[in-house]
C-alpha positions as CSV (number, residue, x, y, z in Angstrom):
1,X,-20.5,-3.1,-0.9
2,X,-17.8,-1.4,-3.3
3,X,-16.2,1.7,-2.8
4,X,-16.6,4.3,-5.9
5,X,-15.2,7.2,-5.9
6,X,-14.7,9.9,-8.4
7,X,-12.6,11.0,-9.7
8,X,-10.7,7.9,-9.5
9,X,-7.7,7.3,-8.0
10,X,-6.1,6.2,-10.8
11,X,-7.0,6.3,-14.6
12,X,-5.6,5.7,-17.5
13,X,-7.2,6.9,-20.8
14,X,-4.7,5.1,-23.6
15,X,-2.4,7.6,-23.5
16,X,-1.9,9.8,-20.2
17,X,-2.7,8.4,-16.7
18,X,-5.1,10.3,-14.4
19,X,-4.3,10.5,-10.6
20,X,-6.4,11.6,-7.7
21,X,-3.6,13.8,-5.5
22,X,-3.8,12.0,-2.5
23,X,-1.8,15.4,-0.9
24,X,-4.9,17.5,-1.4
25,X,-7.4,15.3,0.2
26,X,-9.5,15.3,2.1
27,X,-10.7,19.0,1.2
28,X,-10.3,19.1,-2.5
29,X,-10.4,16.1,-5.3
30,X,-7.8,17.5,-7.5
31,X,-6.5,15.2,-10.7
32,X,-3.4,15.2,-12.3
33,X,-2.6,14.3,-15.7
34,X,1.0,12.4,-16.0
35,X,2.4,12.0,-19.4
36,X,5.9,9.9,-18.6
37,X,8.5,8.6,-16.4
38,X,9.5,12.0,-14.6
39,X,6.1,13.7,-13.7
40,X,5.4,9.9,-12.7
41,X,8.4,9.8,-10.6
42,X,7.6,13.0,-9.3
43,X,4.0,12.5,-8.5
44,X,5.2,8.6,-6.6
45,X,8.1,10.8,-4.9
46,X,6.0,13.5,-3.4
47,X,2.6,10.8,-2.4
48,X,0.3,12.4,-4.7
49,X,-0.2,8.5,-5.8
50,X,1.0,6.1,-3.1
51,X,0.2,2.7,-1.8
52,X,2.6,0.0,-2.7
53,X,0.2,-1.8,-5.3
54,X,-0.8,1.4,-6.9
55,X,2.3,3.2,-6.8
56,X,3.8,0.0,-9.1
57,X,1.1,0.3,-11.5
58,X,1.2,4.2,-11.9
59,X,4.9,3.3,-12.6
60,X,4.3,1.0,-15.2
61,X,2.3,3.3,-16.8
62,X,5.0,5.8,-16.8
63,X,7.3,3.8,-18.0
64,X,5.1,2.8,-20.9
65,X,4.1,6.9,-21.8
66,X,7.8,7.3,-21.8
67,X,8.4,4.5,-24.4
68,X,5.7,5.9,-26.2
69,X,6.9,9.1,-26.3
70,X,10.4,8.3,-27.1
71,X,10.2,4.3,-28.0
72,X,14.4,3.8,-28.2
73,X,16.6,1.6,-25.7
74,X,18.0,4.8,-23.6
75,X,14.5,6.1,-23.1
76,X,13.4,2.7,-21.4
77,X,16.2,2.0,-19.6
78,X,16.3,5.8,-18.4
79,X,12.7,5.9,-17.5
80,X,13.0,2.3,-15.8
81,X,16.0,3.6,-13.7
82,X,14.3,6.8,-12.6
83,X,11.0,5.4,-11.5
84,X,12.2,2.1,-10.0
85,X,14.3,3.8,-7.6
86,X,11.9,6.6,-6.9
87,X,10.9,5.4,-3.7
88,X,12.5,2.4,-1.9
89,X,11.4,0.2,0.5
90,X,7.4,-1.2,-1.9
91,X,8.6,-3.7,-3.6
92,X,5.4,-3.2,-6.1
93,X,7.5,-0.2,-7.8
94,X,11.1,-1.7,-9.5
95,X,9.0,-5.1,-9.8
96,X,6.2,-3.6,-12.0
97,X,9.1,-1.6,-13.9
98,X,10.6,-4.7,-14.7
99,X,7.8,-6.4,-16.2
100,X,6.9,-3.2,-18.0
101,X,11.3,-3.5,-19.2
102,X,11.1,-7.1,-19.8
103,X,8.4,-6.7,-22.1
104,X,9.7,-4.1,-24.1
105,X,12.9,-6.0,-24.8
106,X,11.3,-8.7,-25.5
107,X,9.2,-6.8,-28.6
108,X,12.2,-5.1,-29.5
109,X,12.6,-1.5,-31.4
110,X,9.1,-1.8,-33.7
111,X,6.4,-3.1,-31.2
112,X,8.3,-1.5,-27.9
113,X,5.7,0.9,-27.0
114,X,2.9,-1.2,-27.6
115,X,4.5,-4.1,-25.7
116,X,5.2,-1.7,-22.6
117,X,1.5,-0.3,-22.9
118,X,-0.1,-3.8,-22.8
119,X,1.8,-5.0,-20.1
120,X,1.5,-1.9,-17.6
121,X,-2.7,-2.6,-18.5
122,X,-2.2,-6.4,-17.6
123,X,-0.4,-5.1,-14.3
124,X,-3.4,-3.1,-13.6
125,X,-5.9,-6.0,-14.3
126,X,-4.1,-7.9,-11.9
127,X,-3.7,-5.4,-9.1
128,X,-7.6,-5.3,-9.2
129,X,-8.4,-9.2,-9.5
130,X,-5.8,-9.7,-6.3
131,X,-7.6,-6.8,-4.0
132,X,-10.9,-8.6,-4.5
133,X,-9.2,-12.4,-3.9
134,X,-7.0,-11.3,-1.1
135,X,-10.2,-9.2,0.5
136,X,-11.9,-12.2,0.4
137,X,-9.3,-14.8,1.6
138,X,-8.7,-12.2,5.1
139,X,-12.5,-11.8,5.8
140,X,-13.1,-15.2,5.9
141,X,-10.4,-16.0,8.1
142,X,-11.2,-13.2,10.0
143,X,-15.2,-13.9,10.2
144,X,-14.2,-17.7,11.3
145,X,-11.5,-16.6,13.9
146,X,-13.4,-14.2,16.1
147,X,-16.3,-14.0,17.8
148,X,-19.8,-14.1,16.9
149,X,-20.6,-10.8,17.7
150,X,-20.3,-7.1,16.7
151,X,-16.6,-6.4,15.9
152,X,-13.8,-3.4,16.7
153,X,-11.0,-3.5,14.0
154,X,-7.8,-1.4,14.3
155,X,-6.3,-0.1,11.1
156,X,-2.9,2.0,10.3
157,X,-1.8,4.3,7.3
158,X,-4.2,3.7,4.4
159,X,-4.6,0.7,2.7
160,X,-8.1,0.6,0.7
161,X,-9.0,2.1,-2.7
162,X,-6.0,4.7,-2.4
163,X,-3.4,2.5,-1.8
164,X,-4.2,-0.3,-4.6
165,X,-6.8,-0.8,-7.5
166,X,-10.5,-2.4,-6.5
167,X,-11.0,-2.3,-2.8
168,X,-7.6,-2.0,-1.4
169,X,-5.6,-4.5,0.9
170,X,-6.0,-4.3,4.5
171,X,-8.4,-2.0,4.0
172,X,-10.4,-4.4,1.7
173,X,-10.1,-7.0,4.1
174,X,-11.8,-4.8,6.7
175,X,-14.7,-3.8,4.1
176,X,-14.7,-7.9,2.9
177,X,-15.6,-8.3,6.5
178,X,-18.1,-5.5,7.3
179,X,-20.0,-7.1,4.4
180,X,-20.4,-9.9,6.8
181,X,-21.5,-8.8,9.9
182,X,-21.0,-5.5,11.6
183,X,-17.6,-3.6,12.1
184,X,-16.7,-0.7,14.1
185,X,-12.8,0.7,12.3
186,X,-10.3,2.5,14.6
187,X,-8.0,4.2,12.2
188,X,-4.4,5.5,13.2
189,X,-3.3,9.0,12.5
190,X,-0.3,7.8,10.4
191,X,2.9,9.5,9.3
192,X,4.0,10.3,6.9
193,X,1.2,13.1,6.4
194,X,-0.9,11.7,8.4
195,X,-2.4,9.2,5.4
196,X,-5.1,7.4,8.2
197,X,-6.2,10.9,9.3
198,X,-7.0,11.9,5.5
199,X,-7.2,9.2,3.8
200,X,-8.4,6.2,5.5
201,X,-10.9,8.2,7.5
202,X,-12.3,9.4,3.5
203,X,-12.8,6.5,2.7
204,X,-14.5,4.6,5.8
205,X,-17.0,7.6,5.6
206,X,-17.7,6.4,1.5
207,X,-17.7,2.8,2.4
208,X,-20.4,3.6,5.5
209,X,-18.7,1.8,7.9
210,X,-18.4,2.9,12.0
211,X,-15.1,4.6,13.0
212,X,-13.0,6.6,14.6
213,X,-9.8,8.2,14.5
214,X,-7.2,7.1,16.9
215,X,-3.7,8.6,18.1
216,X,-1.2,6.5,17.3
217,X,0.2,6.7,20.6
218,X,-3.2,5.7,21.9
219,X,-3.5,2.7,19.8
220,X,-1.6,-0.2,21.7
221,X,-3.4,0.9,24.7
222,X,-6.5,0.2,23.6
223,X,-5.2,-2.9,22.7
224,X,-4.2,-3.4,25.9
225,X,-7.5,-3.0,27.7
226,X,-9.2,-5.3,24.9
227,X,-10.7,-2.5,23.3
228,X,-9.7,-4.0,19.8
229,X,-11.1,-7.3,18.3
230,X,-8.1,-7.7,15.5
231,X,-5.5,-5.1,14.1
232,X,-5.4,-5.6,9.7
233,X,-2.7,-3.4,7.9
234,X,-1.5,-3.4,4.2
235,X,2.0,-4.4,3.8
236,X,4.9,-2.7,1.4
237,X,7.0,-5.4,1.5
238,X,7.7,-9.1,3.0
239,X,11.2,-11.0,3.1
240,X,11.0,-14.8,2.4
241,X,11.1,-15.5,5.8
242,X,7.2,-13.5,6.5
243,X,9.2,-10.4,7.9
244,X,6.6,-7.3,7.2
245,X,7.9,-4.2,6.4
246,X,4.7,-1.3,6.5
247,X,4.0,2.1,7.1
248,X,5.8,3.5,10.7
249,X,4.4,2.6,13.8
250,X,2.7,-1.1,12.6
251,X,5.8,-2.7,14.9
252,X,4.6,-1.2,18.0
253,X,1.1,-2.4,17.1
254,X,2.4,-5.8,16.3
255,X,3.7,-6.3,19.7
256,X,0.5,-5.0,21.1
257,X,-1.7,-7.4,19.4
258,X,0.9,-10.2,19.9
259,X,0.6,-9.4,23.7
260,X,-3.1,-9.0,23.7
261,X,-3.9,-12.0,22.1
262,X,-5.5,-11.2,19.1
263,X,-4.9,-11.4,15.3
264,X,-2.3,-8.8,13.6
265,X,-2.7,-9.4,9.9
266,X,-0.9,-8.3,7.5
267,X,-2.4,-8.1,3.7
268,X,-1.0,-7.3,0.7
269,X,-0.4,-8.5,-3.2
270,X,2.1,-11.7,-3.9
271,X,4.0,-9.1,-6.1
272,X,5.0,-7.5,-2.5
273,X,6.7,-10.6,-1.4
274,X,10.6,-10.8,-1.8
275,X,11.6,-13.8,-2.2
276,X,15.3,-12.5,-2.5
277,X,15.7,-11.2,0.7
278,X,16.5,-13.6,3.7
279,X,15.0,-11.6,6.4
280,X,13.4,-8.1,7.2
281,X,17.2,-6.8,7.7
282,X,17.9,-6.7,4.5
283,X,14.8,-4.2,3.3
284,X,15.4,-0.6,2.4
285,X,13.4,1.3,4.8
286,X,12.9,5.0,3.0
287,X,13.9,7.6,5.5
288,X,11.7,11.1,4.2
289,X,12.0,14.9,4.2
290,X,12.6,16.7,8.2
291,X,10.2,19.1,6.6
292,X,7.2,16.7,7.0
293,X,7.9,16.3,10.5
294,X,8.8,19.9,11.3
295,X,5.2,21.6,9.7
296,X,1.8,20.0,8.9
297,X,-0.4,21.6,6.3
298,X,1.8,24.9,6.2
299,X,2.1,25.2,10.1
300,X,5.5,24.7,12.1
301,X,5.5,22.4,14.6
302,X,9.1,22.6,16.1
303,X,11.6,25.0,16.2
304,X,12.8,25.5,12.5
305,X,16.1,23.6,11.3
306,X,15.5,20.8,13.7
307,X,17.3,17.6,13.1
308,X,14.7,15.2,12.3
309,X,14.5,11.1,12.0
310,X,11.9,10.7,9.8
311,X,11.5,6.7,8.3
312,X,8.7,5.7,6.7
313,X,8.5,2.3,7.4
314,X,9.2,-0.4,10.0
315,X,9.4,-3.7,9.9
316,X,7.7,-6.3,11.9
317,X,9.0,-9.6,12.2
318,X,7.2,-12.5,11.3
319,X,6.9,-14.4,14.7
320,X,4.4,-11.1,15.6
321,X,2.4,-11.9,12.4
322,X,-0.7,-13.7,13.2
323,X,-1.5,-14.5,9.5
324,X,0.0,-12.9,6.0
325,X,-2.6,-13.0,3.1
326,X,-2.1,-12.6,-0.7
327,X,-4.7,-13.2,-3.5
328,X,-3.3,-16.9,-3.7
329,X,-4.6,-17.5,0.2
330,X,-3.0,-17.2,3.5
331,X,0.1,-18.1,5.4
332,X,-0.4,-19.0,9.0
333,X,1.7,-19.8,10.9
334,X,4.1,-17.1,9.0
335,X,7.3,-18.9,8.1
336,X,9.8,-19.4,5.2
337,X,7.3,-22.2,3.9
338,X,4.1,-20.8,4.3
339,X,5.3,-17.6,2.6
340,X,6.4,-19.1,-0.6
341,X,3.0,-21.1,-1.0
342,X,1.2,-17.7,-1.5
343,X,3.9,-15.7,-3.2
């Protein structure tokens, strides 16, 4: 059973690129129309398209408007600089830029802006064929690992049709599964803006599946008290050595599972993976706006000018990982090896 939605989440019509704002849901389903690298950048910066698969193939697409719009050597390299570094810690982003840059050069001055066009729509093509392959590969495992019997899943942040083209990652993997046999989803409130409460929670009521929302301070308790079968999360970026960085609060979650006994897995593209970094250390972990912390859909929360910590991400390392799964299968155990047969 496949999600549809409309509008889409993502679009692309030949020449602009249509985005659901993911800010605006769930009340309204408002679309914007980006036409290069800055609105692009903009739109990634402020999570009106977000999701580490999707936001690299919104960039792409920016990146190949801009050449189209201005197809010279300062306009790609500008718009590659701007929207790879737009938001840190996905790896999806700078490596879709790349591809999108490397093509370009490659065609040189006449066939540029076709070249970058092509591959940003090859990028999306393959964003879609590894949500379905991935969503497949973790319901399997999943279906064989646990027991024959009605099942409770635990989710955090959003990871489904929002988050990537086709079905989503950890998200898709819950949906892969439901297809199988019966699945209750607790989702997590999630910061930043709350993306389980608005988003996830959308979506699980489209796909028709059982949930309900969860506190993320509740969460590992309910762990605790075997309440939950499995927790399956997207990922935004993994070090060679299986080290997970996701959205905030997936670390606490990982211990909880690890200490429970059951399966934490983490799901994501092989475009994710990082083969350059040694260990979760070395990742980039975006630290956002005090301003989303202070207020929450225009109401303060604290007493204004409060200094805020506000990270995006965590990281979870990979001895807490119960399996890692890309479109090219699944690493368990989660080590060095294991890692760079599915990357």
């Amino acid at each position: 059973m496949a999600i549809t939605l409309s509008p889409l989440p993502l679009r692309w019509d030949g020449e602009r690129l249509h985005v659901l704002d993911q800010t605006r849901l769930p009340t309204e389903e408002v679309v914007l129309v980006l036409e290069g690298a800055e609105d692009t950048a903009r739109a990634i910066g402020r999570l009106s398209v977000r999701g580490a698969p999707l936001i690299g193939v919104a960039a792409a697409f920016g990146l190949a408007m801009e050449v189209a719009r201005k197809p010279s050597l300062g306009a790609l390299e500008r718009g590659a600089e701007r929207l790879a570094t737009c938001r840190p810690t996905a790896r999806n982003l700078a490596w879709a830029v790349e591809r999108v840059r490397a093509a370009a050069l490659r065609a040189g001055p006449v066939r540029m802006a076709g070249a970058a066009r092509e591959a940003a729509e090859e990028i999306q093509r393959s964003d879609e064929a590894a949500s379905a392959a991935l969503a497949e590969h973790g319901a399997v495992l999943l279906d064989e690992a646990l027991p024959r019997r009605p099942l409770t899943v635990l989710t955090h942040c959003n990871s489904g049709c929002l988050a990537a083209s086709g079905r989503g990652t950890g998200l898709g993997v819950i949906a892969a599964l439901a297809d199988r046999r019966p699945v209750r989803v607790l989702a997590c409130e999630a910061r930043p803006l709350l993306q389980g409460a608005r988003l996830t929670i959308w979506e699980l009521g489209r796909l028709g599946i059982e949930h309900a929302l969860v506190v993320d301070a509740a969460a590992p308790g309910l762990i605790r008290t075997g309440q939950v079968d499995a927790v399956v999360t997207g990922l935004d970026r993994v070090a060679a050595n299986g080290d997970v960085a996701n959205k905030v609060g997936t670390y606490g979650l990982a211990l909880a599972a690890h200490a429970a006994g059951i399966p934490f897995v983490a799901a994501g593209p092989s475009s994710s993976l990082d083969a350059a970094l040694s260990d979760g250390d070395a990742i980039e972990i975006e630290e956002r706006g005090a301003d989303e912390v202070r207020a929450a859909l225009g109401t303060l929360l604290t007493v204004p000018g409060t200094p805020v910590r506000n990270p995006a991400f965590d990281v979870t390392p990979a001895g807490l990982v119960w399996a890692l799964v890309t479109e090219r299968g699944v690493a368990r155990p989660v080590d060095a090896a294991s890692v760079a047969a599915i990357a």
